[in-house]
C-alpha positions in Angstrom: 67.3 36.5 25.7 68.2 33.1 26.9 65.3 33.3 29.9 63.3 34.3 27.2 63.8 31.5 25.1 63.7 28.9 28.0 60.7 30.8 29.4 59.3 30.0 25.6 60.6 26.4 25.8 58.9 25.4 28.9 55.3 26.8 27.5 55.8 25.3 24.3 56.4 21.8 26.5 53.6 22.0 28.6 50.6 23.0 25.7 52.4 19.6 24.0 52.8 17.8 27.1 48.8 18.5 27.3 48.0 17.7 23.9 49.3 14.5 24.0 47.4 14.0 27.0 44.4 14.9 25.3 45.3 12.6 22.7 45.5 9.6 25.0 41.6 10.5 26.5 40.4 10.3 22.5 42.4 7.2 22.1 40.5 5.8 25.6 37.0 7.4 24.3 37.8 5.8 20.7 38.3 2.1 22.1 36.1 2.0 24.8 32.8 4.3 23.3 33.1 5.3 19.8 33.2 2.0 18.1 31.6 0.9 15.5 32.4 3.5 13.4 32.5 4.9 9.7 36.5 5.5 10.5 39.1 3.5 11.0 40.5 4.5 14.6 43.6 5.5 13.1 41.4 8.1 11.3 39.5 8.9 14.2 42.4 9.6 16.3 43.7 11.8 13.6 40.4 13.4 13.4 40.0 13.7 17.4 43.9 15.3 17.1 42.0 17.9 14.9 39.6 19.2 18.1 42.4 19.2 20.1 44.4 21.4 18.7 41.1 23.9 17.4 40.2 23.7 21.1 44.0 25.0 22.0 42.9 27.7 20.0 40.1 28.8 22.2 41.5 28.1 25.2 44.6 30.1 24.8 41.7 32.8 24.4 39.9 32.1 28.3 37.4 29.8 26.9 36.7 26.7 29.5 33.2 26.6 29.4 30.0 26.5 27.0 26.6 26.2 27.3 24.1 24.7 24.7 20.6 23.2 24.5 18.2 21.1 22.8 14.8 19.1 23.1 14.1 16.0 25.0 14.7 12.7 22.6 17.4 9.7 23.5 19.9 10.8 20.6 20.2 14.3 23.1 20.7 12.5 25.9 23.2 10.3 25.0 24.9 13.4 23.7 24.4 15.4 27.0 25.5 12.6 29.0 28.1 10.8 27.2 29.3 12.9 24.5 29.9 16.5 26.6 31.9 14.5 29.0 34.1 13.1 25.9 34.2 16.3 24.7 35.8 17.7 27.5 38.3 15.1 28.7 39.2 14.9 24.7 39.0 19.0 24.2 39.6 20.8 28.1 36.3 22.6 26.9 33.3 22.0 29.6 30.0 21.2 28.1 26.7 22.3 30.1 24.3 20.7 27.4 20.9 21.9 28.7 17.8 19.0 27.6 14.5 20.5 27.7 11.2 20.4 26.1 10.8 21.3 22.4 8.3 24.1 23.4 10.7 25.7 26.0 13.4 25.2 23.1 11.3 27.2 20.7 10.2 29.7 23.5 13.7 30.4 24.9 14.8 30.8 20.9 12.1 33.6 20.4 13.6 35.4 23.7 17.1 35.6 22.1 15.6 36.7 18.8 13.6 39.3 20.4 16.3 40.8 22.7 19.2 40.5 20.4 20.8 38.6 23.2 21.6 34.5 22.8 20.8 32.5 25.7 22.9 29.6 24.7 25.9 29.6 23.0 24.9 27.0 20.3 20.8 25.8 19.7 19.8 22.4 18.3 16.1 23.3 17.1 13.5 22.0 14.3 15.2 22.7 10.7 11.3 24.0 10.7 12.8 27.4 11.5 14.6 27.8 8.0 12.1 30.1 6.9 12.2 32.3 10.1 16.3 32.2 10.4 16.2 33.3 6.3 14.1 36.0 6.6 15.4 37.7 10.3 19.2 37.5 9.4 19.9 37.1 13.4 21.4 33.6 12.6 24.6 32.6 11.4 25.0 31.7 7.2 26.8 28.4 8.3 28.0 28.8 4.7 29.2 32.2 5.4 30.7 31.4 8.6 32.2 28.0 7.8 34.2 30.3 4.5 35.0 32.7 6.5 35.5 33.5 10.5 34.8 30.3 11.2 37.5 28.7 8.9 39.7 27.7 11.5 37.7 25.9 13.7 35.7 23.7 10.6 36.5 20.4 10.5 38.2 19.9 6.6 36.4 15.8 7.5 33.1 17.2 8.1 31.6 16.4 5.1 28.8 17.9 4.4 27.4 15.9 1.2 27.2 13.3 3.7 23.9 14.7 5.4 21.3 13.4 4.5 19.4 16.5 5.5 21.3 18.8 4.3 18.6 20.0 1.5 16.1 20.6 4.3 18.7 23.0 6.4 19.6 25.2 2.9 17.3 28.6 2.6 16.0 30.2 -0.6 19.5 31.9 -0.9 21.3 28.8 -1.4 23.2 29.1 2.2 23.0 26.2 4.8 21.9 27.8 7.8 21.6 24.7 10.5 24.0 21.7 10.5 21.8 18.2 10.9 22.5 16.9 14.7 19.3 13.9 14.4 16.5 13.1 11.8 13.6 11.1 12.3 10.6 10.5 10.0 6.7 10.7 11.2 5.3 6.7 9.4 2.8 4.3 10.0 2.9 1.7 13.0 1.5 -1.5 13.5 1.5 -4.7 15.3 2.6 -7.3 12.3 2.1 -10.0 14.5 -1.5 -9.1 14.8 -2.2 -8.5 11.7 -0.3 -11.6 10.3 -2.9 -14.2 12.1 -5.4 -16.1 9.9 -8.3 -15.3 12.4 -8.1 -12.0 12.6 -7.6 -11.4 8.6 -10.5 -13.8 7.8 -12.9 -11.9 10.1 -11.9 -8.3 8.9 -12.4 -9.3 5.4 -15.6 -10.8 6.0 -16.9 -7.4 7.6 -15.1 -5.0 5.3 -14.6 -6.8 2.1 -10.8 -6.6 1.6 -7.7 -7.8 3.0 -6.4 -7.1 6.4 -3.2 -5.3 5.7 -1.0 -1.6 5.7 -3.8 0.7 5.0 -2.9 3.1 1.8 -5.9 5.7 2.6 -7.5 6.8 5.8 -11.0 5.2 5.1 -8.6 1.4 5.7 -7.0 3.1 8.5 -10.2 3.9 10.3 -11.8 0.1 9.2 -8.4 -1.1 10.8 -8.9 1.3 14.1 -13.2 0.3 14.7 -12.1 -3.5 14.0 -9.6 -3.6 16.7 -11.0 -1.4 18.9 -14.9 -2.8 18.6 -14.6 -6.5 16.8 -11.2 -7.6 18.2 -11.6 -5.8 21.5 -8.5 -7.6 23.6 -5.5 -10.1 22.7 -3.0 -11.4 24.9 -5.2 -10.7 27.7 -5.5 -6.7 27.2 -7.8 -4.1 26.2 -6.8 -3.3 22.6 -7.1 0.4 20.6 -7.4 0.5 16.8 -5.4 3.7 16.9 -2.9 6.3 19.0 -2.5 9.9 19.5 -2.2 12.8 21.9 -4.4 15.7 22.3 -3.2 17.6 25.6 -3.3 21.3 25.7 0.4 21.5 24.7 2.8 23.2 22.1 3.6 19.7 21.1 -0.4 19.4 20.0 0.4 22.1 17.3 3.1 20.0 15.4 0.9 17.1 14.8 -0.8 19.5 12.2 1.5 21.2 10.8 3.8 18.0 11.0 1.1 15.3 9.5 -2.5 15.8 9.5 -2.8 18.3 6.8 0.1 17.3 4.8 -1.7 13.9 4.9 -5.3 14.8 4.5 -4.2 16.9 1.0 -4.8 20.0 2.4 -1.7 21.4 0.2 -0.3 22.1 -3.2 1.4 19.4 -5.1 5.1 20.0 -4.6 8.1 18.4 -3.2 9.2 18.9 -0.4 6.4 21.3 0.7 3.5 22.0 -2.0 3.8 24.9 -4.0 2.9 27.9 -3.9 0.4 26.6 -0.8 2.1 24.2 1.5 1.1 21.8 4.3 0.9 25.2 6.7 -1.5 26.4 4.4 0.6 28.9 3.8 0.4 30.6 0.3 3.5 32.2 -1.6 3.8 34.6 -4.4 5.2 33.5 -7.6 8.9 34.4 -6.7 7.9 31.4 -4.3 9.4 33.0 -0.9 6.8 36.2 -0.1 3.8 34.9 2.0 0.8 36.0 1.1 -1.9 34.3 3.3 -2.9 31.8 5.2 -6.6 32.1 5.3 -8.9 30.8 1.7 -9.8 34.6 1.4 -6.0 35.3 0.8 -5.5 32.0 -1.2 -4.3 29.8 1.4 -5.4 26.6 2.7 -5.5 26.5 6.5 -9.0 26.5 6.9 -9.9 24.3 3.6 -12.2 22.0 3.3 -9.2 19.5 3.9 -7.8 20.9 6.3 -11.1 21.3 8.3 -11.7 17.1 7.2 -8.4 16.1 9.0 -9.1 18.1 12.0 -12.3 16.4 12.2 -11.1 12.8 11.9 -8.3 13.8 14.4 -11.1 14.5 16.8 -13.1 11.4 15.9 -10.6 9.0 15.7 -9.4 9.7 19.1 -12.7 9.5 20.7 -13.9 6.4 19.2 -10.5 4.5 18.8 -7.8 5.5 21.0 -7.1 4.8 25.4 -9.0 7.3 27.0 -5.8 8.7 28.6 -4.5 9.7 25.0 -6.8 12.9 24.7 -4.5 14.3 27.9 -1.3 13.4 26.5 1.7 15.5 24.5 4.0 14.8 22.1 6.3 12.9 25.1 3.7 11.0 26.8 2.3 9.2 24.2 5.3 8.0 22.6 6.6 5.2 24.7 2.7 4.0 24.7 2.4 1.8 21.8 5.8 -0.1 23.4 3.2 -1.3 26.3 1.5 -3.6 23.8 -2.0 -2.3 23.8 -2.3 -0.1 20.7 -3.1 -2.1 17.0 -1.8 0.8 14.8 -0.8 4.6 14.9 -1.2 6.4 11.7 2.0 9.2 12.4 4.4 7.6 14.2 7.7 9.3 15.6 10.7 6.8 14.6 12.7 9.2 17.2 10.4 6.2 19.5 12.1 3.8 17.4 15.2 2.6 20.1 12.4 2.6 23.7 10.5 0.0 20.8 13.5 -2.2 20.5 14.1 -3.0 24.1 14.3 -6.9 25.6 11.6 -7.2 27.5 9.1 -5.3 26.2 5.5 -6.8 24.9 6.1 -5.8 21.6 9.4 -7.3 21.0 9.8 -11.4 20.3 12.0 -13.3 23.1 14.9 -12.9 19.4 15.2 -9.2 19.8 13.3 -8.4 16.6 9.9 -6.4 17.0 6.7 -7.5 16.7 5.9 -4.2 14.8 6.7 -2.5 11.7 6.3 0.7 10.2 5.6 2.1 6.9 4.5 4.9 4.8 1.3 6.5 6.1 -1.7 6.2 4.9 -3.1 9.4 2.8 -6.2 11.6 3.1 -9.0 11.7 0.5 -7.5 15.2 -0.8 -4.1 14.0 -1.3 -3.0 13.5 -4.8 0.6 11.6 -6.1 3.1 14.3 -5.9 1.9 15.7 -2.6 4.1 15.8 0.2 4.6 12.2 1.3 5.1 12.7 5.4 7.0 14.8 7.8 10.5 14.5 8.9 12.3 16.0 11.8 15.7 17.2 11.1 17.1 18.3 14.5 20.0 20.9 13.6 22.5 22.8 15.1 22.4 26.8 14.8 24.2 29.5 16.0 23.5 33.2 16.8 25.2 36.2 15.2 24.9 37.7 18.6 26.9 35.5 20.6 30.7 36.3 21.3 33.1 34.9 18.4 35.1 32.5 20.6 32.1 31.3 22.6 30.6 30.5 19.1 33.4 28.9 18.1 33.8 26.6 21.1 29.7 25.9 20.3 30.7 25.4 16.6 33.3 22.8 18.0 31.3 20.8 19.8 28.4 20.8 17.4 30.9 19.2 14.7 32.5 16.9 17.3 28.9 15.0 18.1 27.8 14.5 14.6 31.7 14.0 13.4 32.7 10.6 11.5 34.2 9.6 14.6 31.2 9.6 16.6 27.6 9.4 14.6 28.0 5.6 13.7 27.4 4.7 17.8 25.2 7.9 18.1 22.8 6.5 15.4 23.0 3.2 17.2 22.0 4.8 20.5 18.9 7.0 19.5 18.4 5.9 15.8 18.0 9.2 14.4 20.3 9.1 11.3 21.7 12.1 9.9 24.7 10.1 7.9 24.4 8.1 4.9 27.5 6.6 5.4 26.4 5.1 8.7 22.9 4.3 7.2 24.7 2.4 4.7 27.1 0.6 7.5 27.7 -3.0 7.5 26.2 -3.2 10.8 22.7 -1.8 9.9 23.1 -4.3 7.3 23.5 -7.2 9.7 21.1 -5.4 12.3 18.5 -4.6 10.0 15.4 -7.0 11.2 15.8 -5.4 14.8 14.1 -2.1 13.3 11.5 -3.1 11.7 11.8 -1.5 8.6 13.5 1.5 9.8 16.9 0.8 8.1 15.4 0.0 5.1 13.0 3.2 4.7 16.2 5.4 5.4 18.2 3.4 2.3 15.4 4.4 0.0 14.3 7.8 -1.4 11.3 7.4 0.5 14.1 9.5 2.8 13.8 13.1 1.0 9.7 12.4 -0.2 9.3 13.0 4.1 10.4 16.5 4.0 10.0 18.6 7.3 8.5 22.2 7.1 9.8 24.4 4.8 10.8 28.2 3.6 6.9 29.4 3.5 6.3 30.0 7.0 8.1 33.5 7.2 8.1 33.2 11.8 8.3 29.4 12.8 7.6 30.7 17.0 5.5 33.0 16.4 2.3 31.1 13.7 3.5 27.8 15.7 2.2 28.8 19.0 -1.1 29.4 17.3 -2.5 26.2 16.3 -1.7 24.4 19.4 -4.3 26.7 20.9 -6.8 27.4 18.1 -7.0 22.9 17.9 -7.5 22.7 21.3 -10.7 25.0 21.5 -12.0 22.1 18.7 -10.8 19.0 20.9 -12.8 20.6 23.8 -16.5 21.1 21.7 -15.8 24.9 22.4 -15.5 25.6 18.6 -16.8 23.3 16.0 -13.8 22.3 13.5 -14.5 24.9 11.2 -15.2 27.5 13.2 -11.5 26.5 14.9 -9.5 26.7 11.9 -10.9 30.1 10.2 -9.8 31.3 13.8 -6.4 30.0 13.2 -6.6 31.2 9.8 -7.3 34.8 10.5 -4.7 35.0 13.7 -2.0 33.5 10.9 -2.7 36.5 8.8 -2.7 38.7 11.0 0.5 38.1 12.6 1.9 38.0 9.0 0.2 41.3 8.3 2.2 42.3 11.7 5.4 40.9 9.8 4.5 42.8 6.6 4.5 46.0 8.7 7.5 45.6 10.8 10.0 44.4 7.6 12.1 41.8 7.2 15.4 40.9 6.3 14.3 38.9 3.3 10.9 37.9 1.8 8.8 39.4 4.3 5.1 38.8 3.7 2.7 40.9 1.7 -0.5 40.1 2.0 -3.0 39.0 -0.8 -6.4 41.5 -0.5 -9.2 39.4 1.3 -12.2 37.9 -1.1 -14.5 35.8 -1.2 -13.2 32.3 -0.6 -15.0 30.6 -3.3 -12.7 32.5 -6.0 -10.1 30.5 -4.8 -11.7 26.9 -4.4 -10.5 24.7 -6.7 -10.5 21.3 -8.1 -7.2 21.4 -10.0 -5.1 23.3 -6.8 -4.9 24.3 -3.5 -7.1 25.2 -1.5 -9.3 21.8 -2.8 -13.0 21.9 -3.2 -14.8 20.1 -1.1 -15.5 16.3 -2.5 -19.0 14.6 -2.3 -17.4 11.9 -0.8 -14.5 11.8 1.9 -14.4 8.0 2.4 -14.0 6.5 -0.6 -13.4 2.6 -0.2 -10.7 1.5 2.2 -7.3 0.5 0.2 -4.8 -1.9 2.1 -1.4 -3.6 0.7 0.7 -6.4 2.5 3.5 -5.2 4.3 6.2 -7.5 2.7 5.3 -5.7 -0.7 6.1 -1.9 0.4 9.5 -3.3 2.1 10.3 -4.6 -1.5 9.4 -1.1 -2.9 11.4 0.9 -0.6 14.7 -2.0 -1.3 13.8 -1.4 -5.3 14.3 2.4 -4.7 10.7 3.5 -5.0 8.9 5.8 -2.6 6.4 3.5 -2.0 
């Protein structure tokens, strides 16, 4: 009994012994990494003492190692880099955090769906999937899990009324199904310096007739993009474009539509945060507002509207006429850093995930000061898009986990998923990649001090303008499966194969039919059920979705001074 006891003893001794070693690493990653923060270190420690002792848990059951993945963005790789490593001196749980493109994200997500069989132990992917992980049940209710098995291992300081996209992660069912790990909005950029000097405003408003300044539709957007690219021609001793994009062959080439160009042309419903029943997708519901019931204009959708068929068309113009010729064989990862080399006058959708390689000393675009010589603002809006539309797209990067993965090993994922966007550390991660998912570190004295470094940034994410940019929502019942379908059917219309039209009633027909597919086969929840084709003029319309097609689609450019929207946005308006 007495061996026993000492036998006991001795354990008991060295999983404290550990812990307090454990405790020493967070107090060395507290001091040295995770400051500022939200927390007062006393609190972080006490918060960090928290994972430790969860993590015991784990361990004691064989787990020392996890694997997870996400996209390629700076916020990920300061977490795969930094924050795995502090997680396992802090934790004694190994991180192998996987960073790979969004594509192979989305592609290696479909496998695990498909086979039954996670890849990873815990998945940051596009909150765009809400729709798909509602309606296949193969996901995790975080809600569930967090009340239930996974009890033990939530954080009581997580704080969930503290994301800010939180709304944009919650299915039709009420559950939260994906934790927020990054957000970033899709706005307008320019070169304020440019457009601040006399010159250059005098001659543009000679030509066009109104003041050089942030463009409100896309008719002063494409004035803005011929005068720099044709009238202006070079400054500073460069070639200058009037506009930016991408239009490689590419997954990527897919989410600039249903990210921006449709939203923003008008091509859907009215309807925050996605247009209802038809949303930026295209995508039609039934009246219970969850059951899809086409995509094409001869089921009631949108996808191949006149609208959507105008944006498609300006995409393809614009980038001819206005942007570097290497743009057209560019993706989504290319083209960021490009406006940074000082070239480009404007870009009309803008990742602010782009924001931090912006901000860098050095760089054309920033003054000798370290503030930018850019800004960024609300984009302009198509010819079809009315107030109450969807105002932009906004990327909430969230953590999910599957139901197929092994309890403890989702456990140890749900762990480290809490620990890098925890109070302790989300203050110096949104300082590193700028992708906020806090509004208590949006609302941090130091964004308050830092605020004219990010050109509008801080003060966009202080205002409601923050939930008007709503990311895709419940209406597309199979995120991989529609997604991979525009990138391809766009592509045949940047290449002349297939005139605009023609490209989109492609894309329309393949949507319905892989949602017919999805009708057949079931699903968990709100599967599709398609509408009977007609003809597509019963559906046109001039008081909803899918829009008529107006006499005129460049009505006269509209333009507002930059120091006015900033004052809307610090007056809590949308615009």
């Amino acid at each position: 009994m007495k061996l026993k006891f000492t036998v006991f003893a001795a354990a008991a001794m060295l999983v404290s012994n550990a812990a307090l070693a454990d405790a020493k690493q967070a107090q060395t990653w507290i001091d040295k990494e995770f400051q500022p923060s939200s927390l007062s270190k006393q609190q972080q420690l006490a918060e960090m003492k928290w994972f430790i002792d969860a993590a015991a848990k784990l361990k004691a059951k064989g787990i020392k190692e996890i694997s997870v993945v996400s996209e390629t963005i700076d916020t990920h790789v300061y977490e795969s880099k930094t924050l795995a490593k502090a997680f396992e001196e802090i934790t004694g749980i190994k991180v192998r955090h996987d960073i790979i493109q969004e594509g192979d994200v989305v592609e290696k997500l479909q496998t695990s769906m498909q086979s039954g069989k996670s890849i990873y132990d815990g998945w940051i992917s596009d909150s765009d999937l809400i729709g798909t992980h509602y309606r296949y049940g193969a996901v995790e209710p975080l809600s569930d899990y967090m009340a239930a098995k996974g009890k033990e291992f939530t954080n009581p300081g997580l704080d969930l009324k503290d994301f800010i996209g939180i709304s944009f992660t919650t299915a039709p069912d009420g559950k939260v199904y994906q934790l927020p790990d990054q957000q970033f909005a899709n706005l307008y950029w320019f070169r304020a310096d440019w457009f601040a000097r006399k010159d250059l405003q005098a001659k543009f408003k000679a030509k066009y007739g109104y003041e050089l300044g942030v463009p409100q539709n896309w008719s002063a957007y494409e004035d803005i993009a011929d005068f720099f690219t044709n009238d202006v021609k070079e400054l500073d001793g460069k070639k200058v474009y009037g506009h930016m994009d991408y239009g490689k062959k590419d997954p990527s080439l897919g989410w600039r539509f249903t990210d921006a160009w449709l939203s923003m042309a008008g091509a859907a419903d009215k309807g925050i945060p996605n247009g209802m029943p038809v949303d930026e997708w295209g995508i039609k519901v039934a009246a219970d507002k969850c059951t899809p019931v086409g995509a094409s204009m001869s089921r009631g959708g949108a996808t191949n509207s006149p609208a959507a068929v105008f944006a498609l068309t300006k995409y393809i113009d614009w980038m001819k006429k206005y942007a570097p010729p290497q743009a057209n064989g560019m993706n989504f990862s290319e083209s960021g850093p490009v406006p940074a080399q000082g070239e480009i006058a404007q870009q009309i959708f803008w990742y602010t995930a782009f924001t931090a390689g912006m901000t860098k000393p050095g760089l054309p675009v920033v003054n000798k000061d370290g503030t930018p010589k850019w800004r960024m603002a609300p984009s302009p809006h198509g010819p079809y898009w009315k107030e109450g539309m969807q105002n932009g797209y906004q990327d909430v990067g969230s953590w999910f986990l599957f139901k197929s993965t092994p309890d403890d090993r989702k456990a140890a994922a749900w762990l480290y998923a809490q620990f890098v966007t925890s109070k302790t550390v989300s203050l110096k991660k949104s300082i590193v990649g700028l992708t906020f998912i806090r509004d208590s570190d949006i609302r941090h004295d130091y964004f308050t001090k830092h605020a004219n470094e990010y050109g509008g940034l801080i003060e966009f994410y202080r205002s409601p303008a923050r939930v008007a940019w709503t990311p895709t929502g419940n209406n597309v019942p199979d995120y991989p499966k529609l997604a991979q379908l525009w990138w391809k059917n766009v592509a045949t219309a940047i290449t002349a194969e297939k005139t605009p039209q023609a490209a989109m009633d492609n894309l329309a027909e393949e949507m319905d039919q892989v949602m017919a597919r999805l009708q057949r086969a079931g699903m968990k929840a709100c599967a599709p059920k398609l509408n009977p084709k007609v003809d597509p003029n019963q559906y046109l319309s001039d008081q909803h979705a899918p829009w008529k097609k107006l006499a005129n689609e460049k009505p006269k450019g509209e333009t507002i001074a930059y120091d006015k929207l900033l004052q809307a946005w610090k007056e809590g308006k949308v615009r």
